[in-house]
KOLFI-518354 format. One record per residue: residue in one letter; x, y, z of N, C-alpha, C in turn. Coordinates in Angstrom, 1 decimal, padded with zeros to 4 digits. Layout:
residues N
- a | X | Y | Z | X | Y | Z | X | Y | Z
...
//
This chain:
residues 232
- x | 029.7 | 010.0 | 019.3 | 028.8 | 009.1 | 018.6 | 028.1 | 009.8 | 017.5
- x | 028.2 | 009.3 | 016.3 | 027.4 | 010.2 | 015.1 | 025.9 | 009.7 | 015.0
- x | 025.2 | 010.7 | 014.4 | 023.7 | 010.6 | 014.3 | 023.5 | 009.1 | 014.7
- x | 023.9 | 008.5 | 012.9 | 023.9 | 007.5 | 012.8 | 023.4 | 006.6 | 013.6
- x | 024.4 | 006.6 | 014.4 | 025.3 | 005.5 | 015.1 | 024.0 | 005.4 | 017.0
- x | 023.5 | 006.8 | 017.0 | 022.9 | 007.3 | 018.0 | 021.3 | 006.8 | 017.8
- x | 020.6 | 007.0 | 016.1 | 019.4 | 006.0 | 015.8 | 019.8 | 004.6 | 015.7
- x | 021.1 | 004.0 | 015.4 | 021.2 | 002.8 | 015.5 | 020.9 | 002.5 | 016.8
- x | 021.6 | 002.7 | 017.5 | 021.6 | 002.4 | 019.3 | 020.2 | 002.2 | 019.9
- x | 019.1 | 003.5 | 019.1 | 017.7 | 003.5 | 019.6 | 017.4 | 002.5 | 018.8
- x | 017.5 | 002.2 | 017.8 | 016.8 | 001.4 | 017.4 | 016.8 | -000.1 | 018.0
- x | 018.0 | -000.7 | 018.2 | 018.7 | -001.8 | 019.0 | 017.8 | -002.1 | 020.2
- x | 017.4 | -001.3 | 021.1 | 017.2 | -000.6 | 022.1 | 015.1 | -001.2 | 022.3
- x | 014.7 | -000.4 | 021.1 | 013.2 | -000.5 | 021.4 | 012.9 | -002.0 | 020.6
- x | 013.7 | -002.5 | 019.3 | 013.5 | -003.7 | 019.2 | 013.8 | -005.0 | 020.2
- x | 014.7 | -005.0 | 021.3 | 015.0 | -005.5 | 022.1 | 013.7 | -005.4 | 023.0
- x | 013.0 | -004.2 | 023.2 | 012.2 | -004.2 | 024.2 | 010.5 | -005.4 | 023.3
- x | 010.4 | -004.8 | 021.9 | 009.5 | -005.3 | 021.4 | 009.4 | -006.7 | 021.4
- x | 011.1 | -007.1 | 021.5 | 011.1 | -008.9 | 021.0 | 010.7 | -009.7 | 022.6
- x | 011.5 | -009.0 | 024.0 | 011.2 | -009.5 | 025.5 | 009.5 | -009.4 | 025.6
- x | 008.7 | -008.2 | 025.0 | 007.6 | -008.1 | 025.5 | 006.8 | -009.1 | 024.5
- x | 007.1 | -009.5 | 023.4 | 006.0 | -010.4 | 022.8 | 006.9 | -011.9 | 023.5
- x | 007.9 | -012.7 | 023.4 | 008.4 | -013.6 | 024.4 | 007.6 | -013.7 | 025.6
- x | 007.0 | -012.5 | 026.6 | 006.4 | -012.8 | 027.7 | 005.7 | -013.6 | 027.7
- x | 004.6 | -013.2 | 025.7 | 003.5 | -013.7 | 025.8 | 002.7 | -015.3 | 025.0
- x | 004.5 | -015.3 | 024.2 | 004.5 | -016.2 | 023.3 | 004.0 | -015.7 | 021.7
- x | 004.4 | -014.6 | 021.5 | 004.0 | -013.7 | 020.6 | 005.3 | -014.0 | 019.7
- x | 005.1 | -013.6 | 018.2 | 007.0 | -013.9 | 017.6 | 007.2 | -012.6 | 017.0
- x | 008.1 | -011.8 | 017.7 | 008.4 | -010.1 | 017.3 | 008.4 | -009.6 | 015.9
- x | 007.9 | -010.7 | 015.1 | 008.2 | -010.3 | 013.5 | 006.6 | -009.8 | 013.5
- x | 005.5 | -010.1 | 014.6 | 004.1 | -009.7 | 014.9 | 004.1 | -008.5 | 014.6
- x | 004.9 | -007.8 | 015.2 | 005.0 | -006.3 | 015.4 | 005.3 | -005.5 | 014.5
- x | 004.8 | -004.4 | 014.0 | 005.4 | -003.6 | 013.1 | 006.4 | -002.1 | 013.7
- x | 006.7 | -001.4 | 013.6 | 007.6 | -000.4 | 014.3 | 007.6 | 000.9 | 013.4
- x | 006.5 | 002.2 | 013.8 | 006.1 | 003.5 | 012.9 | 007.6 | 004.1 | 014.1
- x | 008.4 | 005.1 | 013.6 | 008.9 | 005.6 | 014.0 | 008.5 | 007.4 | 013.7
- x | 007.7 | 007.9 | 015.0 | 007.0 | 009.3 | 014.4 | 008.5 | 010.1 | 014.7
- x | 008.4 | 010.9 | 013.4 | 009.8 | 011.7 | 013.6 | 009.5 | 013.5 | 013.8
- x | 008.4 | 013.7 | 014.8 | 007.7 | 014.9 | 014.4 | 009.1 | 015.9 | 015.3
- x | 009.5 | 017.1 | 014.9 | 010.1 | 018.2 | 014.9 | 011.5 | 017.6 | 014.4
- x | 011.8 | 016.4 | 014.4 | 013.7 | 015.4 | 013.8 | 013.3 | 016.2 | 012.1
- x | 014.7 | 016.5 | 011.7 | 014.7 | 016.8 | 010.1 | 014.5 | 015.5 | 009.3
- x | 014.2 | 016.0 | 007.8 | 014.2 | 014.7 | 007.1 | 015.9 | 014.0 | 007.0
- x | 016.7 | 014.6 | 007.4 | 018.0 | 013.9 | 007.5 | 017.7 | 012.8 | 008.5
- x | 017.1 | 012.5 | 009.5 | 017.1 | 011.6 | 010.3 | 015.8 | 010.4 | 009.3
- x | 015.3 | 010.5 | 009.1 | 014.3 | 010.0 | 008.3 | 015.1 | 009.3 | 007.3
- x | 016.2 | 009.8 | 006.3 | 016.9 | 009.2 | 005.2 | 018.0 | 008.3 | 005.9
- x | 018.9 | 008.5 | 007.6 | 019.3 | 007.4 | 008.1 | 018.2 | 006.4 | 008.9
- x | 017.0 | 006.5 | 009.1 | 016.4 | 005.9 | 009.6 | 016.0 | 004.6 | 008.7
- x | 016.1 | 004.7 | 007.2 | 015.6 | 004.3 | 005.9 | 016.1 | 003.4 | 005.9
- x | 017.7 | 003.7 | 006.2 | 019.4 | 003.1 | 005.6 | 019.1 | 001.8 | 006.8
- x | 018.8 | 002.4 | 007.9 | 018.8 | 001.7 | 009.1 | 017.9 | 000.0 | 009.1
- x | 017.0 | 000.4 | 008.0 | 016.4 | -000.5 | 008.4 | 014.3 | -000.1 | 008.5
- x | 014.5 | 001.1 | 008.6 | 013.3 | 001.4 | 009.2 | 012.4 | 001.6 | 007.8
- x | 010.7 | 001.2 | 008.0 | 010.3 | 001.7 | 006.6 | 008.8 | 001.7 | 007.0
- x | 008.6 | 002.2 | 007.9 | 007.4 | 002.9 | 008.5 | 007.8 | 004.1 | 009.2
- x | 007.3 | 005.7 | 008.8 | 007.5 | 006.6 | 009.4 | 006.8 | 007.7 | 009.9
- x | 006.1 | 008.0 | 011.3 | 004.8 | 008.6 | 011.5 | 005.2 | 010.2 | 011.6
- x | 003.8 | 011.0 | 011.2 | 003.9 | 012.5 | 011.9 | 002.7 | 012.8 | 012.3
- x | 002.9 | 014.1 | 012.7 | 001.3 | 013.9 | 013.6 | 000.7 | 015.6 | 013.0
- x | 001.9 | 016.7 | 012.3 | 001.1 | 017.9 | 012.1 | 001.4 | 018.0 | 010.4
- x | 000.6 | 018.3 | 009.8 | 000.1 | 018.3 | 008.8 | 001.6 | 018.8 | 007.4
- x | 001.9 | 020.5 | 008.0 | 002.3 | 020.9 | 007.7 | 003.6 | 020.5 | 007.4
- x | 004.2 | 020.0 | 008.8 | 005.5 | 019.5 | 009.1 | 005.8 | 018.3 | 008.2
- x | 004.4 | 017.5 | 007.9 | 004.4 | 016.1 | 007.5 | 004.4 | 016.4 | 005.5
- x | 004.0 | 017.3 | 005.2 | 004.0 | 018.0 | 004.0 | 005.7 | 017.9 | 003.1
- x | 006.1 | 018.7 | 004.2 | 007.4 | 019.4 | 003.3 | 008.6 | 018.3 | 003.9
- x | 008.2 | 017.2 | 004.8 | 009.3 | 016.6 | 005.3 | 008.8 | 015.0 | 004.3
- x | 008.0 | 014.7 | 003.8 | 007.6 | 013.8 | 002.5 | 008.6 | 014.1 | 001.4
- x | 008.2 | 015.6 | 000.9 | 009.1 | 016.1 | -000.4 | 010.6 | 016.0 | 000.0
- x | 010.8 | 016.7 | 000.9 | 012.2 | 016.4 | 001.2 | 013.1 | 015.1 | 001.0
- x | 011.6 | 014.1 | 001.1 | 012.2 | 012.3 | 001.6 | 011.8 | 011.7 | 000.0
- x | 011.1 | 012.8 | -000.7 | 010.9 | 011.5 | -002.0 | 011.8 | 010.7 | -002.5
- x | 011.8 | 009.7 | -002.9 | 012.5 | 008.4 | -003.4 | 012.9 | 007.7 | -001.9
- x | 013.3 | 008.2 | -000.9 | 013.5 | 007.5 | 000.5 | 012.8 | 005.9 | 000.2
- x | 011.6 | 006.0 | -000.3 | 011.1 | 004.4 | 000.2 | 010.2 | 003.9 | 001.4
- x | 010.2 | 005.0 | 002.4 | 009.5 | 004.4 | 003.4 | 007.7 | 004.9 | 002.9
- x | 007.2 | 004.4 | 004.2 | 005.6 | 004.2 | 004.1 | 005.2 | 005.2 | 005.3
- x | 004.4 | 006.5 | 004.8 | 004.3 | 007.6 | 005.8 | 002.9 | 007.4 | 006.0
- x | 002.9 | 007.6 | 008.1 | 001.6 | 007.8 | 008.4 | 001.5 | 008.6 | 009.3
- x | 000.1 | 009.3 | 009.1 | -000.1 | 010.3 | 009.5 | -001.6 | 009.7 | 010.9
- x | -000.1 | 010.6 | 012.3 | -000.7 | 009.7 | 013.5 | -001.4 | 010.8 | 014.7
- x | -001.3 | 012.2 | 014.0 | -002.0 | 013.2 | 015.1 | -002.9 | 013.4 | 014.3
- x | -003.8 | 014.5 | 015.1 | -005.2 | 015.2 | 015.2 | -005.5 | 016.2 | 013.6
- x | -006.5 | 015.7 | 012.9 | -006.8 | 016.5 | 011.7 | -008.1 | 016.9 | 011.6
- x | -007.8 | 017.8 | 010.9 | -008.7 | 019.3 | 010.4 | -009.2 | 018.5 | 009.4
- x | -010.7 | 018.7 | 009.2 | -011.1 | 018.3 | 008.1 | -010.8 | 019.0 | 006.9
- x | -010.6 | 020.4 | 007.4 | -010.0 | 021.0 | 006.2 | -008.7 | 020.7 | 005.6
- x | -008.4 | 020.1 | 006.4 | -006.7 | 019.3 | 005.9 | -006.8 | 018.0 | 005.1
- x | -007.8 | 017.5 | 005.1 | -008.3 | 016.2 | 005.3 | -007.6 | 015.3 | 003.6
- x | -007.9 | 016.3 | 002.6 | -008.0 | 015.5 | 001.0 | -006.1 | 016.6 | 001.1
- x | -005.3 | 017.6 | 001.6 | -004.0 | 017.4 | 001.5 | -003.0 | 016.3 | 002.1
- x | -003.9 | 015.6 | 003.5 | -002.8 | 014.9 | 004.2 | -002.8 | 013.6 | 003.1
- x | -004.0 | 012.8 | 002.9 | -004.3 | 012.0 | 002.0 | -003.7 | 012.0 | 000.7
- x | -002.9 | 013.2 | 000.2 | -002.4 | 013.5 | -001.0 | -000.8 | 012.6 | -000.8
- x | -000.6 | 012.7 | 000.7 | 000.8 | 012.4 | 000.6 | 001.1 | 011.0 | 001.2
- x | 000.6 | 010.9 | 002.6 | 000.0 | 009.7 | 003.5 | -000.4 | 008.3 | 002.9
- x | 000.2 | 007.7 | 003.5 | 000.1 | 006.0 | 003.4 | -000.9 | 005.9 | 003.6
- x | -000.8 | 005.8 | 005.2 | -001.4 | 005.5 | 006.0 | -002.3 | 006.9 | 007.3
- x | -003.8 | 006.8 | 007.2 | -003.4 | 007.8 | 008.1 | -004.4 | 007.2 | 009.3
- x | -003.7 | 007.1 | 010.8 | -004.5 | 006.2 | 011.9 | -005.3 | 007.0 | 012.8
- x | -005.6 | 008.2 | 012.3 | -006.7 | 009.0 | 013.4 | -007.7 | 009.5 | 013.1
- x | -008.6 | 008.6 | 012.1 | -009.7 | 008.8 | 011.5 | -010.5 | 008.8 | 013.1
- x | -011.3 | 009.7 | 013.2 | -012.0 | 009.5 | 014.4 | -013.3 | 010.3 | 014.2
- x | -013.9 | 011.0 | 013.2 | -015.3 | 011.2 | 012.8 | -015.3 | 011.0 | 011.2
- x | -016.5 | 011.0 | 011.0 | -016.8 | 011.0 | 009.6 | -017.0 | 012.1 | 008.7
- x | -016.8 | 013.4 | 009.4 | -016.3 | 014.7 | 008.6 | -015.2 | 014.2 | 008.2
- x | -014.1 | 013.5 | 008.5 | -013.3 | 013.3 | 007.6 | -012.7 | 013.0 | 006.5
- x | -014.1 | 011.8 | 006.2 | -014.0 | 011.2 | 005.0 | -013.9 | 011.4 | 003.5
- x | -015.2 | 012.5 | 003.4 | -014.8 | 013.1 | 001.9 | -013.7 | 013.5 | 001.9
- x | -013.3 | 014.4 | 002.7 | -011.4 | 014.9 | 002.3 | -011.0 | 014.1 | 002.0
- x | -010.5 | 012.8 | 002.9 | -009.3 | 011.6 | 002.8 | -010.1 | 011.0 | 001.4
- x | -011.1 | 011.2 | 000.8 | -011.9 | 010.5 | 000.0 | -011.2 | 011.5 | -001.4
- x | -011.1 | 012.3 | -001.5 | -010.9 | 013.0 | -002.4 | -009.2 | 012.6 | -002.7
- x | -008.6 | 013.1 | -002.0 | -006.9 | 013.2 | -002.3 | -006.1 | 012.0 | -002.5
- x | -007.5 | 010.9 | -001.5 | -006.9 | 009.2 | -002.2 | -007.2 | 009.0 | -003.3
- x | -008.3 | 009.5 | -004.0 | -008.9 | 009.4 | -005.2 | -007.7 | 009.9 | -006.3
- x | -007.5 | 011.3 | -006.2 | -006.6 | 011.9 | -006.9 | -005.8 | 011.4 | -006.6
- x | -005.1 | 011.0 | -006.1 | -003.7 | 010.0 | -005.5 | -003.7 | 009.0 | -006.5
- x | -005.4 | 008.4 | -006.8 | -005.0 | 006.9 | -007.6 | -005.1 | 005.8 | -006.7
- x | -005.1 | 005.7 | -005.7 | -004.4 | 004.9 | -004.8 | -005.0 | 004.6 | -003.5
- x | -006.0 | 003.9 | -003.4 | -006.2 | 003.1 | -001.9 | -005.4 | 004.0 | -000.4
- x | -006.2 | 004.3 | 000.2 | -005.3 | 004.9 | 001.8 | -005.9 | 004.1 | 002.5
- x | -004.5 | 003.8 | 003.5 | -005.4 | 002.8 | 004.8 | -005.2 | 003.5 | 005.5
- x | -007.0 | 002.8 | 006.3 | -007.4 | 004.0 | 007.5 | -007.4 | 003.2 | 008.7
- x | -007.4 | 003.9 | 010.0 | -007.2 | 003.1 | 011.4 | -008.0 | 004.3 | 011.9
- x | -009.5 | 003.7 | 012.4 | -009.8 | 004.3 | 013.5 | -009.5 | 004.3 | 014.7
- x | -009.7 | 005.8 | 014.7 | -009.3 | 006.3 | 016.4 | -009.9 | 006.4 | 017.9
- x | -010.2 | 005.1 | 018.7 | -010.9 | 004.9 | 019.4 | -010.4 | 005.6 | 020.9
- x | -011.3 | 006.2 | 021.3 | -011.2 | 006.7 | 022.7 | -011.1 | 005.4 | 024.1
- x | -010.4 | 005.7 | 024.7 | -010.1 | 005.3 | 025.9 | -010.2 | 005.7 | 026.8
- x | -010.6 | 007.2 | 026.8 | -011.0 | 007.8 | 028.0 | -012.2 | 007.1 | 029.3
- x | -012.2 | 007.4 | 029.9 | -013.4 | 006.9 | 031.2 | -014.7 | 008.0 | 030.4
- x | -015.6 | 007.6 | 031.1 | -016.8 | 008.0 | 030.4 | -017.0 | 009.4 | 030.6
- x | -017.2 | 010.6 | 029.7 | -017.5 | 011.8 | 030.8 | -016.1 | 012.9 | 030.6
- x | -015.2 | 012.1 | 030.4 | -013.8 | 012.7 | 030.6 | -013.0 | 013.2 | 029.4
- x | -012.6 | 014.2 | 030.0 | -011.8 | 015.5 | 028.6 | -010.6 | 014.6 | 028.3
- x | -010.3 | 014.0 | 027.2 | -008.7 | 014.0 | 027.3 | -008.6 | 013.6 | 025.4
- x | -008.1 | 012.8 | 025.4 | -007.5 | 012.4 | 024.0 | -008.4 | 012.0 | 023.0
- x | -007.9 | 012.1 | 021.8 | -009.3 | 012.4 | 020.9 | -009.6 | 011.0 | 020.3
- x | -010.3 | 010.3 | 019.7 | -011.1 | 009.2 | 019.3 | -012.5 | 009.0 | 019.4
- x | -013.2 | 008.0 | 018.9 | -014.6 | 008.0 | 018.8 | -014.8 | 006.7 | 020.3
- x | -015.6 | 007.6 | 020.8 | -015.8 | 006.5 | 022.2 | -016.5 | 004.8 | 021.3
- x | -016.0 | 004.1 | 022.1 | -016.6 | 002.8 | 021.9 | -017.5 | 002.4 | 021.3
- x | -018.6 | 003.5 | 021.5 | -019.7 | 003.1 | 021.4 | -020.7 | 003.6 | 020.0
- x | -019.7 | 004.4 | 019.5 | -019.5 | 005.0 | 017.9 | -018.8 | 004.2 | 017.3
- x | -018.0 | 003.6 | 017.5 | -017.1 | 002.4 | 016.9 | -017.7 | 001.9 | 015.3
- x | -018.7 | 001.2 | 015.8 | -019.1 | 000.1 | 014.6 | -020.0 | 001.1 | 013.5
- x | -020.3 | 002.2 | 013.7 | -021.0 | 003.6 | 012.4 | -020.0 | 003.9 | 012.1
- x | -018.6 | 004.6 | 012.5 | -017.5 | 005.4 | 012.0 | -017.1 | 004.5 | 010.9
- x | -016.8 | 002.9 | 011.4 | -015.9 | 001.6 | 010.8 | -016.6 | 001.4 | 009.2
- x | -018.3 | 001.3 | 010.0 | -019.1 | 001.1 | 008.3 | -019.0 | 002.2 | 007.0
- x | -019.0 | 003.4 | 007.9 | -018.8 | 004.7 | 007.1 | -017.2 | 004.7 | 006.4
- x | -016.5 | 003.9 | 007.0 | -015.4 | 004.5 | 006.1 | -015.0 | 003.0 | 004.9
- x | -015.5 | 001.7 | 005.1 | -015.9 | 000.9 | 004.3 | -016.5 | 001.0 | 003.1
- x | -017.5 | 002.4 | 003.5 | -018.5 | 002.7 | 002.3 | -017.7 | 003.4 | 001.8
- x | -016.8 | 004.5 | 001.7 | -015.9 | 005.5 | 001.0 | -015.2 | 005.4 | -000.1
- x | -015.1 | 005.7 | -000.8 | -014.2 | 005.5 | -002.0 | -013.1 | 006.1 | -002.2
- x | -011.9 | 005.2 | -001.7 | -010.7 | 005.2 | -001.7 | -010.3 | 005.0 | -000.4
- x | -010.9 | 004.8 | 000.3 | -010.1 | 004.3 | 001.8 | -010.3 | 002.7 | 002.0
- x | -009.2 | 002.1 | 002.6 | -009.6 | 000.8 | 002.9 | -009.3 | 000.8 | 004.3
- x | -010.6 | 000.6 | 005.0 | -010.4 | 000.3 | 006.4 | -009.2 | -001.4 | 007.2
- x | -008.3 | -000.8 | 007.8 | -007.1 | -001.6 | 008.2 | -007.2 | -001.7 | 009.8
- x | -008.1 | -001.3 | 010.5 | -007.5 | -001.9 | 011.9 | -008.3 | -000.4 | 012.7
- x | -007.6 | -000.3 | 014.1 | -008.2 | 000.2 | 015.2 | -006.7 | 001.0 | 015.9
- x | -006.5 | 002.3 | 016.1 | -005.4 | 002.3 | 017.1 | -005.7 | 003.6 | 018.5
- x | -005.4 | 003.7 | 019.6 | -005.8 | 004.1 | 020.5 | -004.3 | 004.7 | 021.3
- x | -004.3 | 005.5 | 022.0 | -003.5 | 006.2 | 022.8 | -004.2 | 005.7 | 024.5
- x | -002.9 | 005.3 | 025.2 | -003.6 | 005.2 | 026.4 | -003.9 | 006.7 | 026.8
- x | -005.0 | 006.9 | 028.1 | -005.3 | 008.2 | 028.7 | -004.4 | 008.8 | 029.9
- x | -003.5 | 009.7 | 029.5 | -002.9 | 010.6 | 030.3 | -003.4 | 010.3 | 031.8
- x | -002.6 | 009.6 | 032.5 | -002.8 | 009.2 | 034.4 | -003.7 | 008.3 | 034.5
- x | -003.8 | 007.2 | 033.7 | -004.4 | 006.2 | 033.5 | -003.7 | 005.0 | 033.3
- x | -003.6 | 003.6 | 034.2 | -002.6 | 002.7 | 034.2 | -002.7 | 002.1 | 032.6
- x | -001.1 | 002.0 | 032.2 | -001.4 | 001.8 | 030.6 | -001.7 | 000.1 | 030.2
- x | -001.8 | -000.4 | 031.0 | -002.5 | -001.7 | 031.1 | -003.2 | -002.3 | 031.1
- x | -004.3 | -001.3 | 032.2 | -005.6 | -001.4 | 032.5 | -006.4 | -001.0 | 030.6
- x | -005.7 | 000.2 | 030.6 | -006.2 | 000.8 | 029.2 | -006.2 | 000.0 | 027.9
- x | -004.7 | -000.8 | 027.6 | -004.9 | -001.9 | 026.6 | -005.5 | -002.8 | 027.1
- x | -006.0 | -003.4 | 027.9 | -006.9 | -004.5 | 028.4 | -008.3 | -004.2 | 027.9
- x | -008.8 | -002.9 | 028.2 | -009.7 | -002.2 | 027.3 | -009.7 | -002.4 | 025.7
- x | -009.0 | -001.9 | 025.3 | -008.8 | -001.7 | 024.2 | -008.6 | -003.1 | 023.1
- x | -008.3 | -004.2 | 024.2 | -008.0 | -005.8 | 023.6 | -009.3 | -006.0 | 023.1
- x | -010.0 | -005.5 | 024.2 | -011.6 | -006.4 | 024.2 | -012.4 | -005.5 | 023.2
- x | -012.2 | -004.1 | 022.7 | -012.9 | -003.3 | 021.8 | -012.6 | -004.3 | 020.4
- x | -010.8 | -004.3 | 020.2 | -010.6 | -005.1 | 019.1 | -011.0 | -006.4 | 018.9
- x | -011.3 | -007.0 | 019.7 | -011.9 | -008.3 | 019.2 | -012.6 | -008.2 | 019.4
- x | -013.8 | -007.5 | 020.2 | -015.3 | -007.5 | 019.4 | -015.8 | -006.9 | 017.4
- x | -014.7 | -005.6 | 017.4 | -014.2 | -005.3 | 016.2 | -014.1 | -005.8 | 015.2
- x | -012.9 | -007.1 | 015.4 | -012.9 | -008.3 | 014.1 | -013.6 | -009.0 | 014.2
- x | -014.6 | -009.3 | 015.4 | -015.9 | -009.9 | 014.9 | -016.7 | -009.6 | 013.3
- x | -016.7 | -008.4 | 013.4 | -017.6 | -007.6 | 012.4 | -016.3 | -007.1 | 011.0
- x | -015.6 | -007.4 | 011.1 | -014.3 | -006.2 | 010.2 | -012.9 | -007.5 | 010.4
- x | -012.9 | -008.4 | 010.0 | -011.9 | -009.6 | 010.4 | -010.8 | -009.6 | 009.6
- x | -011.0 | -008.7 | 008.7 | -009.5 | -008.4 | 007.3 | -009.2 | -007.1 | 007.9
- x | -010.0 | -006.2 | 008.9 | -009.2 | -005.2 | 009.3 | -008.5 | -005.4 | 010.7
- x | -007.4 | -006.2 | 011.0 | -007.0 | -006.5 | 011.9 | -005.2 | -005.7 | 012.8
- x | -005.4 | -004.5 | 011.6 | -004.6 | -003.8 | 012.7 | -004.8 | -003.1 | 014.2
- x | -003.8 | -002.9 | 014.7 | -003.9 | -002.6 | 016.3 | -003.0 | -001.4 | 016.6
- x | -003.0 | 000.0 | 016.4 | -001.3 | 000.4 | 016.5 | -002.0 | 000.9 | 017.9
- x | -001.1 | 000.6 | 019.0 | -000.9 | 001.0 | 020.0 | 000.3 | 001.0 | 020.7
- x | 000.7 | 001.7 | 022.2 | 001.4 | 002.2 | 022.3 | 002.9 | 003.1 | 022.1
- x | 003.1 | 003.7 | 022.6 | 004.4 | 004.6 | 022.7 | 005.4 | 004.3 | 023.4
- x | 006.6 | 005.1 | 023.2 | 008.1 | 004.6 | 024.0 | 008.0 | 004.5 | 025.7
- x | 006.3 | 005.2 | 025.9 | 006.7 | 004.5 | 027.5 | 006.0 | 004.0 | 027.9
- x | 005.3 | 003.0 | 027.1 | 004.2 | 002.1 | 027.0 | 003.9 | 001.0 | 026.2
- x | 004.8 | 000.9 | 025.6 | 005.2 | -000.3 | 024.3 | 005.0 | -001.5 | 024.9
- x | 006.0 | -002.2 | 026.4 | 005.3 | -003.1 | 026.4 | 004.3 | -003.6 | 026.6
- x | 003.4 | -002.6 | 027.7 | 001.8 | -003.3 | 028.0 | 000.6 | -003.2 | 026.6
- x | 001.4 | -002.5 | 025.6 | 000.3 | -002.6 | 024.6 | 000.8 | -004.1 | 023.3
- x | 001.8 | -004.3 | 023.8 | 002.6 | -005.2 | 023.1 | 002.0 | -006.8 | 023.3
- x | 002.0 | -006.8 | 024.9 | 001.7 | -007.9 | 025.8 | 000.1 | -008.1 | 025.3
- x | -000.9 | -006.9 | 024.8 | -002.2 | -007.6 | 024.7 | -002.5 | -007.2 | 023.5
- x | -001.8 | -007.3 | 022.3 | -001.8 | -007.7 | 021.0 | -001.7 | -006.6 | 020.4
- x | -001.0 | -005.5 | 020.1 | -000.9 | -004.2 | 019.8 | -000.3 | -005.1 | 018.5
- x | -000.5 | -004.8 | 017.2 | 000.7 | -005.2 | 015.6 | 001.3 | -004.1 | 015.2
- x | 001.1 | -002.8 | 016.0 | 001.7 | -001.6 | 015.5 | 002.1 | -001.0 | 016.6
- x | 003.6 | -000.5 | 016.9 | 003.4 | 000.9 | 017.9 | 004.5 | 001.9 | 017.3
- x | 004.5 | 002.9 | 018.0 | 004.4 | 004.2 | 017.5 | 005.4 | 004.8 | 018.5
- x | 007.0 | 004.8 | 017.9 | 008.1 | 005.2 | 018.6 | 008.7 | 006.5 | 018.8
- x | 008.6 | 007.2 | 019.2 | 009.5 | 008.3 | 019.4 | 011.1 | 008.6 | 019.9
- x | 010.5 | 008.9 | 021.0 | 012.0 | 009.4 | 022.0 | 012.8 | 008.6 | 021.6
- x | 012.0 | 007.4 | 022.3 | 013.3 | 005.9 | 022.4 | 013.8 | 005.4 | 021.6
- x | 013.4 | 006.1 | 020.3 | 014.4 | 005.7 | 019.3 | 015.2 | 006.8 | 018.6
- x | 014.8 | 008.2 | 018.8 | 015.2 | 009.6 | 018.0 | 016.0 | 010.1 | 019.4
- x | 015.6 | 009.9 | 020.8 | 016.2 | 010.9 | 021.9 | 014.9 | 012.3 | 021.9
- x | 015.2 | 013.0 | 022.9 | 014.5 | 014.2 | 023.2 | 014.1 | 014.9 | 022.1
- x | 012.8 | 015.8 | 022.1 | 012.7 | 016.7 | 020.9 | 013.0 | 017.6 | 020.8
- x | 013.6 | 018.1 | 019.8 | 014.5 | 019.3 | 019.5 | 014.0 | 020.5 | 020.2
- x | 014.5 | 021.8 | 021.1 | 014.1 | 022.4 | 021.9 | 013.5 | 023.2 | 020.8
- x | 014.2 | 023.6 | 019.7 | 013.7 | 024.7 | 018.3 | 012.8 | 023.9 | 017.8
- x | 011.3 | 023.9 | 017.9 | 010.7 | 023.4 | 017.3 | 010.4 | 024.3 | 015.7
//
């Protein structure tokens, strides 16, 4: 089987899963949007990913996400940047980034404020909301209860337009339970923020339960690229 033929098959594969899991709910799979993070895959997979069909494409390290853009210029797709940033990284990722969904303090903002500026160009931002239990070490986002300061703060910025909310469920934590959480953060959310109504949640092994309680974005890996390259 060639490359190709091996992202086509994934792709087949998690769209299938995306279309059964909004069906459960009465949802219509065109709801959904599909980032495919292609972090340590070369930009060759990224240029058949394009061909494929695909035109959202996530990375999570800075550096990686830098030289695998240049690589892709004219490609066409819409790059977002979905791991953990350095403020000092903050006005380079912005230089290149669509979209970047892990806004999760407000040190961040002048940077992303700066490189969107020089960019010309509006960046949409997705805060990064914690789901951890109260107390507990794990994945990074602004607990709940920071939510509505981080949201106004990045409204006030110049050059970011605030777009939505996205969350990682917590490592040994039913991924369920966690979007159930996370439903109810977002619709208190667009109470206050009703044009920012993105949601990217879930991963390849959690797509449906984030799917089933209104996720408009999730964020594919494995299940559509296969294992990550042992040479990172």
């Amino acid at each position: 089987m060639s490359r190709r033929e091996e992202l086509a098959d994934g792709l087949a594969g998690v769209r299938r899963r995306i279309a059964a899991a909004c069906a459960e709910v009465g949802r219509d799979a065109e709801e959904v949007g599909l980032t495919v993070v292609t972090k340590f895959f070369p930009a060759t997979d990224v240029r058949l990913l394009a061909e494929l069909g695909v035109t959202d494409v996530g990375e999570n390290r800075h550096q990686e996400a830098e030289a695998k853009v240049a690589e892709c210029a004219g490609v066409g797709v819409r790059w977002h940047f979905v791991g953990g940033l350095q403020s000092k990284k903050a006005a380079a990722v912005a230089a290149y980034a669509d979209v970047v969904e892990s806004v999760d303090r407000a040190k961040l903002l002048p940077g992303l404020s700066r490189g969107a500026t020089a960019r010309g160009r509006e960046l949409d931002c997705l805060v990064q909301v914690s789901l951890d239990p109260p107390g507990a070490e794990g994945r990074s986002g602004v607990p709940p209860e920071g939510l509505a300061d981080l949201a106004e703060r990045v409204t006030a910025t110049e050059g970011l337009r605030l777009r939505g909310l996205m969350a990682v469920a917590p490592l040994g934590v039913d991924a369920a339970e966690a979007f159930d959480r996370l439903a109810a953060v977002a619709a208190d959310f667009r109470t206050e923020h009703p044009t920012a109504d993105w949601l990217s949640a879930g991963m390849s092994g959690d797509l449906e339960a984030a799917v089933t309680r209104g996720a408009t974005h999730v964020r594919i890996g494995s299940a559509v690229l296969g294992p990550r390259p042992s040479i990172k």
